[in-house]
N, C-alpha and C positions, 0 to 999 in steps of 0.2 A: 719189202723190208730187207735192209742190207746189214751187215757188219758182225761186231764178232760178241759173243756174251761168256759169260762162267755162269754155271748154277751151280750151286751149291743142295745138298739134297735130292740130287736126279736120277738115284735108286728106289727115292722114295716113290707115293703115289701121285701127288701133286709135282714133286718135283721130275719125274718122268713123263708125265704127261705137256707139264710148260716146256722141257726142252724138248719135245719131240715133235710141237709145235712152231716151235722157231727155228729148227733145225727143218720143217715143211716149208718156211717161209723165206730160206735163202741163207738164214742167219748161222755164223760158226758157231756152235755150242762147245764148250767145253765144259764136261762134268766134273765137279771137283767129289771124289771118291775115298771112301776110307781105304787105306792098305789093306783092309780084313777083307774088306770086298768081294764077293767073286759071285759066280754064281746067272743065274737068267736073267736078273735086272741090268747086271753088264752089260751083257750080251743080247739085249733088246737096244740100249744106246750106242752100244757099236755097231748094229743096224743099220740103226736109224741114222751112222755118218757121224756119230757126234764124238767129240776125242775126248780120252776117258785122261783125267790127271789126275793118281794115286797122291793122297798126302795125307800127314801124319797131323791128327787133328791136335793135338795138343800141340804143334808146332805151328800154327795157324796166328795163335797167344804174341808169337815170339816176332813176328813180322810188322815192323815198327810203324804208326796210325794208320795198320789195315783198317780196324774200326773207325775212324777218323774219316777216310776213304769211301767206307761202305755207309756211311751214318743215312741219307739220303737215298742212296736204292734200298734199303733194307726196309725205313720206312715205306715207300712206294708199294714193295714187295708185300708186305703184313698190310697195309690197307689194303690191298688188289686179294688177296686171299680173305680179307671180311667180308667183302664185297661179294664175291664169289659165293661164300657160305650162305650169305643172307637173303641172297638172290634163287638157290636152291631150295632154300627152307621155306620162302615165300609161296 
């Protein structure tokens, strides 16, 4: 697997774990990160290779049909995490 991705949430637990995964499998990750940030979740993805992009989430709002954009991986993303949960708890 090749090319470049953003996550969003990749301080979190899920979302540290999926980019650290695609970040094992060739792929560019870029972590999109809050300004407040900081701390051993950072500094586990800049590790792990991944490049970290500070942004001001309420400025996210302001970036004209991001959501428009995102409409289709988001879904992808929330079914691929039900899946996941479901699959555990089975």
């Amino acid at each position: 697997m090749a090319g470049e991705i953003v996550v969003a949430g990749a301080t979190g637990g899920l979302g540290s774990r999926i980019a650290a995964k695609l970040a094992g499998r060739g792929v560019v990750v870029r972590a999109l990160v809050r300004t407040a940030t900081t701390g051993a979740a950072v500094g586990r993805l800049e590790s792990a290779g991944i490049e970290i992009r500070r942004v001001v989430v309420a400025a996210l709002a302001t970036l004209g049909g991001l959501e428009e954009r995102l409409r289709g991986h988001v879904r992808w993303a929330a079914a691929a995490t039900r899946a996941a949960a479901s699959s555990r708890s089975s």
